[in-house]
N, CA, C and O atoms as a GROMACS GRO file, in nm:
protein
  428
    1UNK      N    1   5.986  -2.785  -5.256
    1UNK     CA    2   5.971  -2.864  -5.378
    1UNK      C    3   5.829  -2.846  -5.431
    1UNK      O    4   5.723  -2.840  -5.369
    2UNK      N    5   5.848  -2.841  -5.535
    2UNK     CA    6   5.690  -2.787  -5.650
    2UNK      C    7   5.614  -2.917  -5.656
    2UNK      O    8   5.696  -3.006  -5.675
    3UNK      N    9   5.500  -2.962  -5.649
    3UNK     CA   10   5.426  -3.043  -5.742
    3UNK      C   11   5.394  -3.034  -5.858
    3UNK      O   12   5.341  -2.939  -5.917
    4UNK      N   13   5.435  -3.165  -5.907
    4UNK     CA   14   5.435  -3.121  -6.097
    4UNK      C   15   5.315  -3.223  -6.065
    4UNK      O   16   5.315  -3.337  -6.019
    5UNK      N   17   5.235  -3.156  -6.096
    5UNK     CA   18   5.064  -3.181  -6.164
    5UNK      C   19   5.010  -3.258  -6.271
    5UNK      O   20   4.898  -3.308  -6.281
    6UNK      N   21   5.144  -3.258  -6.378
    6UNK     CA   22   5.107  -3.339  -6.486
    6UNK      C   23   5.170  -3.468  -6.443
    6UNK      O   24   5.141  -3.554  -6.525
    7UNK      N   25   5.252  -3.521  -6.339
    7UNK     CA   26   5.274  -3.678  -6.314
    7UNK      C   27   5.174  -3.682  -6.171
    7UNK      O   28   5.187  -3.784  -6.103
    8UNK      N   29   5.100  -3.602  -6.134
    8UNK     CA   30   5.005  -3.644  -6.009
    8UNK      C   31   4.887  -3.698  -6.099
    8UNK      O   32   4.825  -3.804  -6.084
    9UNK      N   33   4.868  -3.592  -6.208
    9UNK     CA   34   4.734  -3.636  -6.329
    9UNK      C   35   4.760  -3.784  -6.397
    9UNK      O   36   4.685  -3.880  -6.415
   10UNK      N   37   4.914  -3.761  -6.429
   10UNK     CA   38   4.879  -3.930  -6.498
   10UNK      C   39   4.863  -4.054  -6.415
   10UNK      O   40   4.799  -4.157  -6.437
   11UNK      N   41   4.953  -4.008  -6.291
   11UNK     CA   42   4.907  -4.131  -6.204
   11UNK      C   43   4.784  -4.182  -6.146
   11UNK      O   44   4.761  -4.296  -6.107
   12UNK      N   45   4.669  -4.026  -6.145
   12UNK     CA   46   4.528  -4.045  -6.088
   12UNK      C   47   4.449  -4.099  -6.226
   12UNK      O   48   4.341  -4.159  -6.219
   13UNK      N   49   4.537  -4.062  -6.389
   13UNK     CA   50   4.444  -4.143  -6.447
   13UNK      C   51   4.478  -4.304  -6.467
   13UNK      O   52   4.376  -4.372  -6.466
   14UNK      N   53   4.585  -4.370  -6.484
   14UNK     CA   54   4.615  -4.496  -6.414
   14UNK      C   55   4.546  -4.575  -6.362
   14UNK      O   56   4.490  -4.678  -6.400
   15UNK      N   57   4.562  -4.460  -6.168
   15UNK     CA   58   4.457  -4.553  -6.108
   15UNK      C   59   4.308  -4.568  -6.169
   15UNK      O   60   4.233  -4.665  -6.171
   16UNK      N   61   4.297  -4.459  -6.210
   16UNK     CA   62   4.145  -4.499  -6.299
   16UNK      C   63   4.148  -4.566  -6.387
   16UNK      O   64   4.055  -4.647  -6.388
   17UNK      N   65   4.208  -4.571  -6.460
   17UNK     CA   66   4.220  -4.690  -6.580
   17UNK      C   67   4.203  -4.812  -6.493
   17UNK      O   68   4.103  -4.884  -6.501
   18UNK      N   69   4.295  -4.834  -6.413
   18UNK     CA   70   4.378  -4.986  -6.335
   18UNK      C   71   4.185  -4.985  -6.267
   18UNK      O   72   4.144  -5.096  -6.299
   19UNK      N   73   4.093  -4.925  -6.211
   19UNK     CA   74   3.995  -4.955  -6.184
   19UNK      C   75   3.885  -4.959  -6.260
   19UNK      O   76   3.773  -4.959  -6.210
   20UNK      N   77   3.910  -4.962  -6.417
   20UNK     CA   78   3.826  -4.961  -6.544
   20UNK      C   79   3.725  -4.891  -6.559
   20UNK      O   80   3.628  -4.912  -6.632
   21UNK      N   81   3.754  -4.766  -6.457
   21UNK     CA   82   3.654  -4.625  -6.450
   21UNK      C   83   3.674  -4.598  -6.565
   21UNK      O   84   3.763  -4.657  -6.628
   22UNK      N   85   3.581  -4.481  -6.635
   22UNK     CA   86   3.584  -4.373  -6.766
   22UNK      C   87   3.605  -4.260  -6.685
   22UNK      O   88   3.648  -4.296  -6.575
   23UNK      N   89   3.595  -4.155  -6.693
   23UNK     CA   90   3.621  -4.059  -6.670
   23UNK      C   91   3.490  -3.977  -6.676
   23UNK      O   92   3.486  -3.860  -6.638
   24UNK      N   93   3.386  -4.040  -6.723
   24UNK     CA   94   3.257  -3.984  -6.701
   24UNK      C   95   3.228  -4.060  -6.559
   24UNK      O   96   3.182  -4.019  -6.453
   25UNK      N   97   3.276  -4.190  -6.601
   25UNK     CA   98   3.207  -4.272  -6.450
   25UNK      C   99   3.234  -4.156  -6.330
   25UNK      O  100   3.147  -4.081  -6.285
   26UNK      N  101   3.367  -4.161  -6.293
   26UNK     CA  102   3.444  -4.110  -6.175
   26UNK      C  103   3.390  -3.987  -6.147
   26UNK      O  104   3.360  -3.960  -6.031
   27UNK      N  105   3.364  -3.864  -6.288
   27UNK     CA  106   3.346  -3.723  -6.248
   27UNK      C  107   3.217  -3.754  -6.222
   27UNK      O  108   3.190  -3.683  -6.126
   28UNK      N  109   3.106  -3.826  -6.252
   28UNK     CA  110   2.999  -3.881  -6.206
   28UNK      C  111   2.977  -3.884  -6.058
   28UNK      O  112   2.905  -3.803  -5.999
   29UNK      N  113   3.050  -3.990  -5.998
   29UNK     CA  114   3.103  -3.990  -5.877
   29UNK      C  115   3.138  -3.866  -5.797
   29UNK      O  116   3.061  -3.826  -5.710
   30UNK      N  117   3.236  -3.812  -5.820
   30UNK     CA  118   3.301  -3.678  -5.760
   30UNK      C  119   3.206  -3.573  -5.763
   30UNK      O  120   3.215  -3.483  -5.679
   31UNK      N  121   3.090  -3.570  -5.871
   31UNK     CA  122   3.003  -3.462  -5.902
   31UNK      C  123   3.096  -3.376  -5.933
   31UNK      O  124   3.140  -3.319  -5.834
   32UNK      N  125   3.152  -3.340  -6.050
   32UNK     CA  126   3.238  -3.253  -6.127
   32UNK      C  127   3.238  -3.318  -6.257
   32UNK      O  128   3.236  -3.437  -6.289
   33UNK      N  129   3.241  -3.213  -6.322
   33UNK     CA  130   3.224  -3.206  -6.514
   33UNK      C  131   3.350  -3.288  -6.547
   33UNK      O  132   3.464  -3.264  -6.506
   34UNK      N  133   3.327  -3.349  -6.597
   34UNK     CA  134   3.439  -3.448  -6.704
   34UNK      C  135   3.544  -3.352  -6.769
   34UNK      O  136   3.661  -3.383  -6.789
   35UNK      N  137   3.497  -3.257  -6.793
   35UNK     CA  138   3.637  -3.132  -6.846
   35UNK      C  139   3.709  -3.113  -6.721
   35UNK      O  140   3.828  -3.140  -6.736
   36UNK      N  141   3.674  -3.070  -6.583
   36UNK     CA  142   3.758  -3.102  -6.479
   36UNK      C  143   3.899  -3.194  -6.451
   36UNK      O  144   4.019  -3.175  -6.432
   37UNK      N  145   3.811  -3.298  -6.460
   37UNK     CA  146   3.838  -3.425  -6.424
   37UNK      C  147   3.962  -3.421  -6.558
   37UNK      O  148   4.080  -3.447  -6.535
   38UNK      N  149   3.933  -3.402  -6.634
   38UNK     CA  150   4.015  -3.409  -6.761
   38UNK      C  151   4.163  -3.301  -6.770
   38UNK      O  152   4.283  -3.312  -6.796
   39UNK      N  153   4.095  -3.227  -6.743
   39UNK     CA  154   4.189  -3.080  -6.690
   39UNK      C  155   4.279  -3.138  -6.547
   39UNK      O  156   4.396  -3.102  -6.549
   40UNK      N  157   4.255  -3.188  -6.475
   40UNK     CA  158   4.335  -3.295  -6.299
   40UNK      C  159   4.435  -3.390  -6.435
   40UNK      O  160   4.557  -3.382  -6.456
   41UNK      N  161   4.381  -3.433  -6.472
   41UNK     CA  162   4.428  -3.593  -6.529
   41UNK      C  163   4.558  -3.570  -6.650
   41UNK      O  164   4.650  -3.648  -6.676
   42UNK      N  165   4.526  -3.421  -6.717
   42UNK     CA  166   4.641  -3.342  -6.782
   42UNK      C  167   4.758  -3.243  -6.686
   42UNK      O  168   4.856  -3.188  -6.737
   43UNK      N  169   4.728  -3.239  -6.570
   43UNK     CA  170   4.782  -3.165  -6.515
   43UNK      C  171   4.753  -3.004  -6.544
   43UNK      O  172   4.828  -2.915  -6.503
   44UNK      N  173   4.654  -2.984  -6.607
   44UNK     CA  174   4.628  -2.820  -6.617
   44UNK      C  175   4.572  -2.749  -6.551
   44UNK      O  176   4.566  -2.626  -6.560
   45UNK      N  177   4.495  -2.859  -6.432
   45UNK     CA  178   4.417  -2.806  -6.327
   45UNK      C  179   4.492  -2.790  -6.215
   45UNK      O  180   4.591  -2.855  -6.246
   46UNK      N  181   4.508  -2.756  -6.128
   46UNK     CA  182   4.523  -2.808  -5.979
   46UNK      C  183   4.421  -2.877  -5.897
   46UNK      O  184   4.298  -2.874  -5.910
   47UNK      N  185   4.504  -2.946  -5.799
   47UNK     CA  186   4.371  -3.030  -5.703
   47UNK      C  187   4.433  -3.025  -5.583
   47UNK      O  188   4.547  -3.053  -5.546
   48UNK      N  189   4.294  -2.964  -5.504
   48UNK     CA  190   4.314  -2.976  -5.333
   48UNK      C  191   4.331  -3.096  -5.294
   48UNK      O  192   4.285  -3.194  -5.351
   49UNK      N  193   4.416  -3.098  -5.170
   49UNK     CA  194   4.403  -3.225  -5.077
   49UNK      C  195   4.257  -3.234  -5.084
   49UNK      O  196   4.239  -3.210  -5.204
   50UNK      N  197   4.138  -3.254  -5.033
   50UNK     CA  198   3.993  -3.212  -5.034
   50UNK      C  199   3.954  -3.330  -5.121
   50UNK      O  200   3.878  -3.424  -5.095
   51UNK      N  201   4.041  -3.298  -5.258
   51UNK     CA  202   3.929  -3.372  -5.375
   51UNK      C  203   4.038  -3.478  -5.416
   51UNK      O  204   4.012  -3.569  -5.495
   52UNK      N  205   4.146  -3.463  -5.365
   52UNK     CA  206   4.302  -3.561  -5.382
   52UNK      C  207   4.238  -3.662  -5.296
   52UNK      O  208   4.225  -3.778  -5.335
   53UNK      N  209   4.206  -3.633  -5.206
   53UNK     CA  210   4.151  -3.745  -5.098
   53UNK      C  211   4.009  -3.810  -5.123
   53UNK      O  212   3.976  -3.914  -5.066
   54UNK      N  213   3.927  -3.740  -5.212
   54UNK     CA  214   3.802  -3.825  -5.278
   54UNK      C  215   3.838  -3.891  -5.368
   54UNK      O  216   3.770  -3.994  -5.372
   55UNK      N  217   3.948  -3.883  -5.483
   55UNK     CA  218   3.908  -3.913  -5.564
   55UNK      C  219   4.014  -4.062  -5.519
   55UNK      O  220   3.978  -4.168  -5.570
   56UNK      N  221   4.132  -4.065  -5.431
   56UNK     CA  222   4.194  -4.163  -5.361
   56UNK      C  223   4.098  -4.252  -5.350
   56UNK      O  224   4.107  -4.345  -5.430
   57UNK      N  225   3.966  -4.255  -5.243
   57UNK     CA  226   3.944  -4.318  -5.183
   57UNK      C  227   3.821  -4.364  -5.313
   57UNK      O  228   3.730  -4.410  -5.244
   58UNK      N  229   3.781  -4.372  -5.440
   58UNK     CA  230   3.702  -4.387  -5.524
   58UNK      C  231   3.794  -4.470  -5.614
   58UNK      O  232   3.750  -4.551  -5.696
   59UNK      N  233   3.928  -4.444  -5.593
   59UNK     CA  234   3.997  -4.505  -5.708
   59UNK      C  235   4.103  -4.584  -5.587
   59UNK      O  236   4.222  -4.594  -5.615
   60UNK      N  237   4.047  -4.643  -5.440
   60UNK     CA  238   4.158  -4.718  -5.382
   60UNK      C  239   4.282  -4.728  -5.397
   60UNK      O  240   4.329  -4.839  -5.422
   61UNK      N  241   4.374  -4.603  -5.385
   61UNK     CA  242   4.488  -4.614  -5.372
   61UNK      C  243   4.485  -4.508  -5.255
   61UNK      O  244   4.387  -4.456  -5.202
   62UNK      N  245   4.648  -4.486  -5.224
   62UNK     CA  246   4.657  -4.391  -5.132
   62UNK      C  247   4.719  -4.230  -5.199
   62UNK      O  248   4.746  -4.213  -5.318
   63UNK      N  249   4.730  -4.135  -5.102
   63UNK     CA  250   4.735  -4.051  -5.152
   63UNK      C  251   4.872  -4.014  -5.136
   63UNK      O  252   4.894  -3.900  -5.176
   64UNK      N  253   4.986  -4.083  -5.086
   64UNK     CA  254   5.118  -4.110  -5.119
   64UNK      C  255   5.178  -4.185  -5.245
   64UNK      O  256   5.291  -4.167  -5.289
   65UNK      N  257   5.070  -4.286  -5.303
   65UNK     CA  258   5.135  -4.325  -5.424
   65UNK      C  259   5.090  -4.243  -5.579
   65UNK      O  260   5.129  -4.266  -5.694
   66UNK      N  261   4.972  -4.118  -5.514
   66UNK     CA  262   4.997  -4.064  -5.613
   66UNK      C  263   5.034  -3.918  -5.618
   66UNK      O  264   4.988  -3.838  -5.700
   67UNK      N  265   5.132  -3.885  -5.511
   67UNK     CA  266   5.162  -3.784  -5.469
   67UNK      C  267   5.334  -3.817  -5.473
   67UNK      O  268   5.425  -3.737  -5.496
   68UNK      N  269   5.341  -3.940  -5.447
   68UNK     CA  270   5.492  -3.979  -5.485
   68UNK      C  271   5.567  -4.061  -5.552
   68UNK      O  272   5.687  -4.052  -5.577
   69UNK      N  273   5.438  -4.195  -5.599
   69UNK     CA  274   5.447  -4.306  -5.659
   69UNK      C  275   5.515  -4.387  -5.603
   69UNK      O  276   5.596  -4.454  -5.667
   70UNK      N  277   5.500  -4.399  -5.486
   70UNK     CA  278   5.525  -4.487  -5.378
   70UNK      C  279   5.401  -4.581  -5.321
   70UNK      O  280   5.318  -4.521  -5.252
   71UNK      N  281   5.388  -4.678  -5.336
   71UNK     CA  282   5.311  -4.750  -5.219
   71UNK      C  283   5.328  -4.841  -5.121
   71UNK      O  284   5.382  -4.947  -5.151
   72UNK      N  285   5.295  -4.824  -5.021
   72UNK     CA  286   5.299  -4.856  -4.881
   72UNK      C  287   5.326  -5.004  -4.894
   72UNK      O  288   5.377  -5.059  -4.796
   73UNK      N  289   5.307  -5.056  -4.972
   73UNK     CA  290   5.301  -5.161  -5.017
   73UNK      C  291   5.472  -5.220  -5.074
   73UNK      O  292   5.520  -5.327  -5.036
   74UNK      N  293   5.532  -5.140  -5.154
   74UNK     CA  294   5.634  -5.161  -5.205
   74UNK      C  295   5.747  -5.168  -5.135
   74UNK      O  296   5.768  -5.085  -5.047
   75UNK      N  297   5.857  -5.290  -5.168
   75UNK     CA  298   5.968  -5.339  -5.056
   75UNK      C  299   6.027  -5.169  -5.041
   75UNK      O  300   5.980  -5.118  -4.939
   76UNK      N  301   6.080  -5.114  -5.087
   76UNK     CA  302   6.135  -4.943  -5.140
   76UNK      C  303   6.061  -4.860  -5.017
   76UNK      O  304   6.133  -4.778  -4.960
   77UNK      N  305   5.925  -4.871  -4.970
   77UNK     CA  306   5.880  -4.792  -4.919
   77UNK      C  307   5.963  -4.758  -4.757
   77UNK      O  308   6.006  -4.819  -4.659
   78UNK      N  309   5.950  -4.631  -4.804
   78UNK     CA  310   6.046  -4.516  -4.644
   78UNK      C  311   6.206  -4.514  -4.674
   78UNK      O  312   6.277  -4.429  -4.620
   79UNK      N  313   6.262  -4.619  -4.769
   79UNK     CA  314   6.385  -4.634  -4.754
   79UNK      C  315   6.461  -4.510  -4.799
   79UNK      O  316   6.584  -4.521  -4.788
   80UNK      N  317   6.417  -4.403  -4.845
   80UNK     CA  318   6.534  -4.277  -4.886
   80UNK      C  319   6.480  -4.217  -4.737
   80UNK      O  320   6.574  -4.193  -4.661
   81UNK      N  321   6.353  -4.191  -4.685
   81UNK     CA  322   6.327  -4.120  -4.547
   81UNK      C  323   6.417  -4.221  -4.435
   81UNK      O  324   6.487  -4.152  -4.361
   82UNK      N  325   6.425  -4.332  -4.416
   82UNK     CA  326   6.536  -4.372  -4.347
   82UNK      C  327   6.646  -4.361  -4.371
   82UNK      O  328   6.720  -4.351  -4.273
   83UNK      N  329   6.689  -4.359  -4.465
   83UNK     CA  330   6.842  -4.367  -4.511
   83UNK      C  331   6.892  -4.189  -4.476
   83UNK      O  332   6.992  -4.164  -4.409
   84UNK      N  333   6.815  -4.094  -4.528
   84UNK     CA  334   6.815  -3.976  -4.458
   84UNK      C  335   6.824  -3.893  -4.288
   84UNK      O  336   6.874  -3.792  -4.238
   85UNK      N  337   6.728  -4.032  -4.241
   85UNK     CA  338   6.715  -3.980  -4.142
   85UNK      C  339   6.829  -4.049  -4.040
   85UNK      O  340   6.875  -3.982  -3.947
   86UNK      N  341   6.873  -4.194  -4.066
   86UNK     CA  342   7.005  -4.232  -4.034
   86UNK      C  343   7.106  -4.171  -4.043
   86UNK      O  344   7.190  -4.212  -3.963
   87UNK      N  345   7.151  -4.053  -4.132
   87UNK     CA  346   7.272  -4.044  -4.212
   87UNK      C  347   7.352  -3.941  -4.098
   87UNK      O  348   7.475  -3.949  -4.102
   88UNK      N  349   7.302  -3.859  -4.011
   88UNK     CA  350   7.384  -3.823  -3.895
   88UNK      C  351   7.359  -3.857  -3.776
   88UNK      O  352   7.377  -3.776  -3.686
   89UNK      N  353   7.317  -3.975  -3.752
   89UNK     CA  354   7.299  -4.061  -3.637
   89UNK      C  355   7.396  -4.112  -3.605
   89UNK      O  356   7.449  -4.192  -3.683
   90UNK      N  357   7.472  -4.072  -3.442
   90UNK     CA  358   7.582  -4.150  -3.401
   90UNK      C  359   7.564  -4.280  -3.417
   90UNK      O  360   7.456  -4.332  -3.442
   91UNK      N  361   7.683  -4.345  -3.403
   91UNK     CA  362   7.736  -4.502  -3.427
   91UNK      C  363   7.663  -4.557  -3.269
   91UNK      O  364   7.603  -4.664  -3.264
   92UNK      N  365   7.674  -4.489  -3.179
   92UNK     CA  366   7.609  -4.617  -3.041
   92UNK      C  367   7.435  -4.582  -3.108
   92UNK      O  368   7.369  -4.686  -3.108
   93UNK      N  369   7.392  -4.514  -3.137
   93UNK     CA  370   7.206  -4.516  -3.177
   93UNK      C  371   7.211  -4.597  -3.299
   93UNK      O  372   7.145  -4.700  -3.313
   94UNK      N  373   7.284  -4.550  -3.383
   94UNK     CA  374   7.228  -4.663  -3.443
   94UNK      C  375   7.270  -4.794  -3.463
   94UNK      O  376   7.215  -4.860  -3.551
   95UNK      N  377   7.377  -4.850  -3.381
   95UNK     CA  378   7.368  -4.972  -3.327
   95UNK      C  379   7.243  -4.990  -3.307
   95UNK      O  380   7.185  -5.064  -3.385
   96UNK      N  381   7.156  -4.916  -3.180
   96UNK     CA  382   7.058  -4.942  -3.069
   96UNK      C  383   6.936  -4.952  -3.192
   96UNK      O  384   6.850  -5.039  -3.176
   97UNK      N  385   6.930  -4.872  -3.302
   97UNK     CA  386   6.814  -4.892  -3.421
   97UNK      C  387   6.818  -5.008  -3.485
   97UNK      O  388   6.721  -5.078  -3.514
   98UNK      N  389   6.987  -5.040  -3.516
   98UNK     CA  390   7.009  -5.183  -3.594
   98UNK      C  391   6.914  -5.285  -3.489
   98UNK      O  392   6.806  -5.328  -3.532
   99UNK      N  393   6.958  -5.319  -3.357
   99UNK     CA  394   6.881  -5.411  -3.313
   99UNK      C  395   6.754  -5.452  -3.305
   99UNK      O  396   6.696  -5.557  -3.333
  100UNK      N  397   6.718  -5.325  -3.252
  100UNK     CA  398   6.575  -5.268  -3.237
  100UNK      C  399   6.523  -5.352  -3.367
  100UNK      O  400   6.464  -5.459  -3.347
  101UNK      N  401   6.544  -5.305  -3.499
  101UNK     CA  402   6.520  -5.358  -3.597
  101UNK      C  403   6.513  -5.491  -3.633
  101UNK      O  404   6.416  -5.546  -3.685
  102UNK      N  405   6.606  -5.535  -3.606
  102UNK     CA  406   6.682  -5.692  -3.611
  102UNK      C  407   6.567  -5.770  -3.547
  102UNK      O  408   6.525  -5.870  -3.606
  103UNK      N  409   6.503  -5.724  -3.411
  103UNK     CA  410   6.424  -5.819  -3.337
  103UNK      C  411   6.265  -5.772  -3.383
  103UNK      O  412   6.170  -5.850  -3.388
  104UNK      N  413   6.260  -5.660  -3.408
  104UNK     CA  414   6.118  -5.651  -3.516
  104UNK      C  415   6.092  -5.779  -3.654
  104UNK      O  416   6.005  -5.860  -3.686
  105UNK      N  417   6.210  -5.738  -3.696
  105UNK     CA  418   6.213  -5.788  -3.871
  105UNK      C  419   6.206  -5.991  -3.821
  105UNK      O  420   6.117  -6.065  -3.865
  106UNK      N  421   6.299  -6.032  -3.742
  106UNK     CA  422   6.279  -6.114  -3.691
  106UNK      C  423   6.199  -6.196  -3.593
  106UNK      O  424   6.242  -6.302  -3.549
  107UNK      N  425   6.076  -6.142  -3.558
  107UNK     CA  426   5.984  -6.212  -3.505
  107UNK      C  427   5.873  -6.176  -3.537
  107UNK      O  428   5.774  -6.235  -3.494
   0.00000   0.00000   0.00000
């Protein structure tokens, strides 16, 4: 599966917005030219894990919600990776997961 670049860009500018950065502030920060930063945020650039992970940790989110728009945070989170990873699991395991579960979720 491809990364489409132009919904990784809008979501990294978001989080920048949602942290009332400019885009001078941040490339400020990152030490990279605002045309960069601008070029990430349109999707015309590409971005390494490297600078995916600076600019995460400058704009406090993780690098799953803007890599999938998921956050760790959200009731949704793992539920297609479980539901996947259940889906040819015999009936006695995942009984043994249901419980397992049951006494997590419950205490």
């Amino acid at each position: 599966m491809a990364l489409n670049y132009s919904i990784i860009g809008e979501r990294l500018k978001q989080a920048r917005m949602n942290k009332k950065l400019t885009q001078e502030k941040l490339a400020e920060k990152l030490d990279v030219s605002v045309a960069f930063l601008s070029r990430i945020e349109r999707g015309s650039s590409y971005i390494n894990l490297k600078r995916l992970n600076q600019i995460c940790s400058i704009l406090d989110v993780t690098e799953g919600e803007i890599l999938n728009g998921v956050s760790i945070d959200s009731h949704t989170y793992l539920n297609k990776d479980l539901s996947n990873l259940l889906k040819n699991c015999p009936p006695e395991k995942l009984n043994l997961i249901y419980n397992i579960a049951k006494v997590i979720v419950e205490n």
